[in-house]
C-alpha positions in Angstrom: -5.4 -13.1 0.1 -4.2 -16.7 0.4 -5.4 -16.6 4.1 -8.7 -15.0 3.2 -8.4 -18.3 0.3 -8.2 -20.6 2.8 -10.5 -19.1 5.3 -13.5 -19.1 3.1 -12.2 -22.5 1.0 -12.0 -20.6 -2.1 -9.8 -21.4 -5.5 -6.7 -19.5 -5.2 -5.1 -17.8 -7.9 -3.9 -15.4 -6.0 -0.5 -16.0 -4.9 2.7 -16.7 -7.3 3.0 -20.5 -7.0 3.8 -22.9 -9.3 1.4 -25.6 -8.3 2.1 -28.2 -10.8 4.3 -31.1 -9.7 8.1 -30.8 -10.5 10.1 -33.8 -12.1 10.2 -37.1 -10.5 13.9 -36.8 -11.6 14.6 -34.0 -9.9 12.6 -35.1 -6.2 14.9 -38.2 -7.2 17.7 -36.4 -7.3 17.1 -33.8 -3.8 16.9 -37.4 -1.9 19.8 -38.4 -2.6 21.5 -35.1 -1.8 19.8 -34.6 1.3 21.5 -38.3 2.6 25.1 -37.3 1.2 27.0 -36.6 4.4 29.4 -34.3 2.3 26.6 -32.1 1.8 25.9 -31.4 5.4 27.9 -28.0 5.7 27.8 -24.5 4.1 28.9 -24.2 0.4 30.8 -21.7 -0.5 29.2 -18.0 -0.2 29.3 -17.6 -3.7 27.3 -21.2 -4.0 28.8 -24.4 -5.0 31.3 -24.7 -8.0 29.1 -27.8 -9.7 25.4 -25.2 -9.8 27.5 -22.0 -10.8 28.8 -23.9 -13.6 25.7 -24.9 -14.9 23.8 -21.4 -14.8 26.9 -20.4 -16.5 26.4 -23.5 -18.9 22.2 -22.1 -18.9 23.3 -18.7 -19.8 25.1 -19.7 -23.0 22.8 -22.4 -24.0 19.6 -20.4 -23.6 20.7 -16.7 -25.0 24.4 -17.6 -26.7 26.1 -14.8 -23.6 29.0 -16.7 -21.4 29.5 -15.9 -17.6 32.5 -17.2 -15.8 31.2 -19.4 -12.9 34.4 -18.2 -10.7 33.9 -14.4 -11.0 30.2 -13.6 -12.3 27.6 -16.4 -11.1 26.4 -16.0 -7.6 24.0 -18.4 -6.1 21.8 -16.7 -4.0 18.9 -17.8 -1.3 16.1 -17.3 -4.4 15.9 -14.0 -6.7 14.9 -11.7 -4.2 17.5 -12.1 -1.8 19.8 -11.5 -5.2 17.9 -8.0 -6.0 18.4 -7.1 -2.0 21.8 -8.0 -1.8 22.6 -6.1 -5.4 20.6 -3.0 -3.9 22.8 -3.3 -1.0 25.7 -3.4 -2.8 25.2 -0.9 -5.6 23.7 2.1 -3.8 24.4 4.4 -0.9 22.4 6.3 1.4 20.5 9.0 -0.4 21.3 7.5 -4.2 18.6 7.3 -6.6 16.7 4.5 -7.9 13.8 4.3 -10.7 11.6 0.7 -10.7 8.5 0.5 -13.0 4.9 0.1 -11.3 2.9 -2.3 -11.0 5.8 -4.2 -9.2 7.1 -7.3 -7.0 6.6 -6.4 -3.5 10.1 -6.5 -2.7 11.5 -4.4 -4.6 10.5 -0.6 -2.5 11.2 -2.3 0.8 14.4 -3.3 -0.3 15.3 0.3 -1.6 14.3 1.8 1.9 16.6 -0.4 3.7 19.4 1.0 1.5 18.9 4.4 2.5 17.8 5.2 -1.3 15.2 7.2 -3.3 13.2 5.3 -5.3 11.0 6.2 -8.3 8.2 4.4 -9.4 6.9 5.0 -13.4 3.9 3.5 -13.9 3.0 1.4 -16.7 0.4 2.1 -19.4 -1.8 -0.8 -18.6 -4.9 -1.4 -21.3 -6.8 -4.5 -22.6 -4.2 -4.0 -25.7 -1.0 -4.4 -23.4 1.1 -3.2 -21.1 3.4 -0.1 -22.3 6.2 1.2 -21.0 6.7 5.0 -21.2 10.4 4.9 -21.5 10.6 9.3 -22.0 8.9 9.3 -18.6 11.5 6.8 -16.9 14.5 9.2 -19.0 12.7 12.1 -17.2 12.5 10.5 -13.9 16.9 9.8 -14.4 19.4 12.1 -12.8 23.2 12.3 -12.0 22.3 10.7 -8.8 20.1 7.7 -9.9 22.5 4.5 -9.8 20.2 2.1 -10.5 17.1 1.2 -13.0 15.4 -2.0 -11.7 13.4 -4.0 -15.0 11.5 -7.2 -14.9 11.2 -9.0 -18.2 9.3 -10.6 -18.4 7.2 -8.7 -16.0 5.5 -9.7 -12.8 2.1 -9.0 -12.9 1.8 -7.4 -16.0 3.6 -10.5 -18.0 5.3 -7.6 -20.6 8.0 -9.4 -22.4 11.4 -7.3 -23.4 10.8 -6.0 -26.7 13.7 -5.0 -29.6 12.7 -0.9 -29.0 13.4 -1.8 -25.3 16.8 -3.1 -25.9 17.7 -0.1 -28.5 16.2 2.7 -25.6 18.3 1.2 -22.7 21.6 0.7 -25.0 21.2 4.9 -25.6 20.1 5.4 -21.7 23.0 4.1 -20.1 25.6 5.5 -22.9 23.8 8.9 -21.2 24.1 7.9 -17.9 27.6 5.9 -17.2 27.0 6.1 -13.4 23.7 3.4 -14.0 23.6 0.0 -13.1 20.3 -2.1 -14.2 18.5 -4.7 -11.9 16.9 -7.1 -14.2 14.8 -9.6 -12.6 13.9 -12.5 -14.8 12.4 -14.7 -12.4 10.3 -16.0 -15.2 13.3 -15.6 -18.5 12.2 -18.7 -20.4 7.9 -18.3 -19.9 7.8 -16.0 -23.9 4.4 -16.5 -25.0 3.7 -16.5 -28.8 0.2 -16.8 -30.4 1.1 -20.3 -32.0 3.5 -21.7 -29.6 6.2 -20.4 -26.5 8.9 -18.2 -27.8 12.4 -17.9 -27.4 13.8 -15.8 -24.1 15.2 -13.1 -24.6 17.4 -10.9 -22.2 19.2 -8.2 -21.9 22.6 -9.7 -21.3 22.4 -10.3 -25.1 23.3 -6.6 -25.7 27.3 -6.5 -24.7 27.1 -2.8 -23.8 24.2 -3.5 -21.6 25.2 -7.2 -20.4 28.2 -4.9 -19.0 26.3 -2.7 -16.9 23.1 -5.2 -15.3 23.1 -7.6 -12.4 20.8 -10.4 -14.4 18.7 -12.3 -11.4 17.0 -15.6 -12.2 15.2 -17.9 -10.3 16.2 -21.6 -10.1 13.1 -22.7 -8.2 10.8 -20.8 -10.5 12.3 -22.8 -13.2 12.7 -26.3 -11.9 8.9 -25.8 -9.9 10.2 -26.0 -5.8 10.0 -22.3 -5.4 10.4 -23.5 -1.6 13.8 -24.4 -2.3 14.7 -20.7 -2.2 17.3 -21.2 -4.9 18.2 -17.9 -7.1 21.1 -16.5 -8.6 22.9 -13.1 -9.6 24.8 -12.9 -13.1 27.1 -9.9 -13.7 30.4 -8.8 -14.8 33.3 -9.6 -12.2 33.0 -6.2 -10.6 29.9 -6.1 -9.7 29.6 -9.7 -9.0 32.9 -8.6 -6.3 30.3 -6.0 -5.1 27.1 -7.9 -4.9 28.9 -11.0 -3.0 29.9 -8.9 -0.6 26.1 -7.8 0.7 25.3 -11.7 0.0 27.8 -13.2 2.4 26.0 -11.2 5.2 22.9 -11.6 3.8 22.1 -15.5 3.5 25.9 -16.5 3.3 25.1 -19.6 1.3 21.7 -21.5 -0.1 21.0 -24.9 1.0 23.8 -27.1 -0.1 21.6 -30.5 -1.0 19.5 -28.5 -3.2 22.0 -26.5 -5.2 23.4 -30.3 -5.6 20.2 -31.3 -6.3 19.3 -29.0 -9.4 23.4 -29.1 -10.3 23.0 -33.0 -11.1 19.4 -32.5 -12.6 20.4 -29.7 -14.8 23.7 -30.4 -15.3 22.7 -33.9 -16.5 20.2 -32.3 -19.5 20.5 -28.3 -19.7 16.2 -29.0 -21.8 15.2 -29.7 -18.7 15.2 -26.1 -17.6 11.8 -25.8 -20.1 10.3 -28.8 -18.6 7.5 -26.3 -17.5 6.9 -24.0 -20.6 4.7 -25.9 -23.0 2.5 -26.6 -20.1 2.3 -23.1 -18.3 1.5 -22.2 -22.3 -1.4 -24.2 -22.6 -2.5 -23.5 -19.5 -2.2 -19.4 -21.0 -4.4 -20.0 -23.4 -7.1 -22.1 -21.9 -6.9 -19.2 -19.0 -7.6 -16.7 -21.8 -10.1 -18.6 -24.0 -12.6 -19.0 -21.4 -12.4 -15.7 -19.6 -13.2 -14.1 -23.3 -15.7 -16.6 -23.9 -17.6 -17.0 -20.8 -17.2 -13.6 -18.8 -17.5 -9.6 -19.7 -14.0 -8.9 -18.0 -11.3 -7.0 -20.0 -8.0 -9.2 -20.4 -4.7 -8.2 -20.5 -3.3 -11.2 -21.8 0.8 -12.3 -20.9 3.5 -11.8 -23.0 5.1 -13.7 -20.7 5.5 -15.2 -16.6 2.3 -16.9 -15.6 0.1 -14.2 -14.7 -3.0 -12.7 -16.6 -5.1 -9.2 -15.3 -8.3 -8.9 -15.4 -11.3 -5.9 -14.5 -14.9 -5.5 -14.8 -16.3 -2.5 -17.2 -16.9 -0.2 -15.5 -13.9 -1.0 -13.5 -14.7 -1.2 -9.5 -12.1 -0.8 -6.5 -9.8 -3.6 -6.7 -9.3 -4.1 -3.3 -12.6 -4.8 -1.8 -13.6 -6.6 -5.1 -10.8 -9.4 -4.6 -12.2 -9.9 -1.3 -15.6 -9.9 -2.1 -14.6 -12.6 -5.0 -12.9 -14.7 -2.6 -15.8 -14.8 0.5 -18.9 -14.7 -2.1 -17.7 -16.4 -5.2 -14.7 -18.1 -3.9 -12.3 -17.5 -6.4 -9.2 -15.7 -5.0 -7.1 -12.7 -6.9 -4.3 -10.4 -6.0 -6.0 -6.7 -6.1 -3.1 -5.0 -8.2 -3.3 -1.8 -6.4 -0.7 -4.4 -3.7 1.8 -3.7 -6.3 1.5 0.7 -6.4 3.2 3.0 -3.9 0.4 4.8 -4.0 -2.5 1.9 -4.1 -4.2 2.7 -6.8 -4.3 -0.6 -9.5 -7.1 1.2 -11.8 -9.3 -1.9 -11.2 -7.3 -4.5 -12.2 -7.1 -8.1 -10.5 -4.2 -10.8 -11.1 -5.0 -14.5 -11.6 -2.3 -16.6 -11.5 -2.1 -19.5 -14.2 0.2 -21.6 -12.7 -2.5 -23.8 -11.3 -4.1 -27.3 -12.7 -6.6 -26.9 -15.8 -9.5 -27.9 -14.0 -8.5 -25.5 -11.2 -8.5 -22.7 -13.9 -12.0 -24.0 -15.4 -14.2 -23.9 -12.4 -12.5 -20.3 -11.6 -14.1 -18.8 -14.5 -17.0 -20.7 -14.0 -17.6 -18.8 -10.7 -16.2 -15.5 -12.1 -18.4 -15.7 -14.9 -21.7 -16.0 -11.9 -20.5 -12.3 -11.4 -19.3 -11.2 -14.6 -21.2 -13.2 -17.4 -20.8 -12.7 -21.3 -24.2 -12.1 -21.8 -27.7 -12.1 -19.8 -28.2 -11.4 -16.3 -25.6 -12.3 -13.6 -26.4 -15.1 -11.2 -24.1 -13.7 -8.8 -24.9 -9.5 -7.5 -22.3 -7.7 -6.8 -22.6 -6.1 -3.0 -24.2 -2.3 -3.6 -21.6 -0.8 -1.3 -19.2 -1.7 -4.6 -19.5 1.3 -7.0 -17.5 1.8 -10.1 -13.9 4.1 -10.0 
């Protein structure tokens, strides 16, 4: 989609970038680690002792749960290379594996590499929310399912982790004491609330369950450079012994000047790590005001990350709709059937938020040629395009 984008010159939110600018401070801060002779050469595999110690520091100043930096922070070449590397790790050939649909693209690739059967359980996606059906995902489970793979909060849906989640999984793996949970929180401190962003929550704030996941953040998500390719892995010292041993052969290291880079930056002020929220959260509810105000799509707003869905009524294909969009109205989405083993996204589109405002006003501005609140539409859709 972001070829198609820049092909027909159109306003992309479709692909996950962060495309506001990142901290002077911390661009200040990357120069003058990229200059440092001493940080010419591979840190350790595990990452450098300075960054560990400040996701550890992160941990316990953002959700009140300690890691040791020695034994259960890993620094890893951005969160997906830390959910490949803890597939790797974790699982055998032929284990099972359940992962809740829509979800990331890497996630089913990097099962099949392992050998492993996964299990997608689809969410219950509405204009009210997105629902989790947690007795289908305990039916899916087995004495040969090692691993539950979660994203909270949840790319593209934006579901947030919820207090009935917590109290379902803390039973689940009391059930199952073979199960390890993935958690992906690429996007832990973007909580939306109605009147202003809300604390993160995580699951590592459960002891029985901080005991059993592999927590995987994203650095570059966090400080903005998602180029950077800086992630990391968070789990007790057994799995973290496990999960370093894929990494090593994996990636062996990420980029020593950066992880000095966001070290010295983080390390210097841990309140920089939300340098990004009150923006992304204004930019939320702009996003949602004018699609409700200015277009007859149905909204599933965020509860979190920076992504919102939306779909025509009657819903249409997603797939040649997004690339309709993009040639004739030039807005470009993500068709969230790209996010289904089996295709099918039930009409849905994602826009990504993470843009500039007037980026985000002139995109419902030309959505709204197509899909207008009220009178006629000054943009017809193709008649090829027939409702699901």
């Amino acid at each position: 989609m972001t070829a198609l984008a820049q092909k027909h010159q159109a306003l992309n939110l479709a692909q996950g970038l962060l495309w506001l600018p990142p901290d002077p401070l911390l661009l200040a801060e990357a120069q003058a680690a990229v200059a440092q002779q001493s940080l010419l050469q591979y840190t350790p595999p595990a990452g450098s002792p300075a960054l560990r110690e400040v996701v550890a520091q992160l941990s316990h100043h953002l959700f009140g749960v300690a890691y040791d930096p020695e034994k259960e922070v890993t620094i890893t070449a951005g969160a997906t290379e830390a959910i490949f590397a803890a597939i790797m790790a974790l699982t055998q050939t032929g284990d099972g594996a359940i992962f809740l649909e829509p979800a990331y693209d890497s996630y089913l690739p990097a099962f099949e590499m392992a050998g492993v059967k996964a299990q997608g359980v689809r969410l219950q996606l509405s204009p009210h929310g997105a629902e989790i059906p947690w007795e289908a995902v305990a039916a899916a489970l087995s004495p040969h399912t090692r691993l539950l793979l979660l994203n909270f909060p949840h790319n593209p849906t934006g579901r947030s982790l919820r207090e009935a989640d917590v109290a379902f999984l803390a039973e689940l793996v009391e059930r199952y004491p073979q199960l390890t949970l993935i958690v992906d929180e690429a996007y832990e401190l973007l909580h939306w609330g109605a009147e202003a962003p809300m604390a993160p929550r995580s699951l590592r704030q459960h002891p029985a369950l901080r005991a059993r996941s592999v927590i995987v953040g994203s650095l570059g998500k966090m400080t903005g450079p998602t180029g950077w390719r800086l992630g990391y892995a968070l789990a007790p010292a057994p799995l973290t012994e496990a999960l370093r041993t894929a990494h090593q052969f994996v990636t062996f290291c990420a980029p020593a000047p950066l992880q000095e880079a966001v070290a010295r930056y983080l390390g210097s002020d841990l309140r920089r790590a939300a340098y990004f929220v009150q923006p992304l959260w204004e930019r939320r509810n702009r996003l949602l005001q004018l699609l409700r105000k200015a277009t007859s799509l149905e909204v599933l707003a965020p509860e979190g990350a920076y992504f919102v869905l939306v779909r025509p009524q009657p819903p249409l294909p997603e797939a040649p709709l997004a690339e309709w969009l993009t040639q004739a109205a030039g807005v470009a989405t993500i068709p969230l059937g790209a996010f289904y083993q089996d295709g099918n996204g039930e009409g849905w589109l994602r826009l990504c938020f993470a843009r500039p405002m007037a980026m985000l006003e002139e995109a419902v501005e030309r959505l709204a040629r197509v899909f207008p609140a009220q009178g006629p539409a000054a943009l017809a859709l193709p008649t090829g395009l027939t409702s699901l």
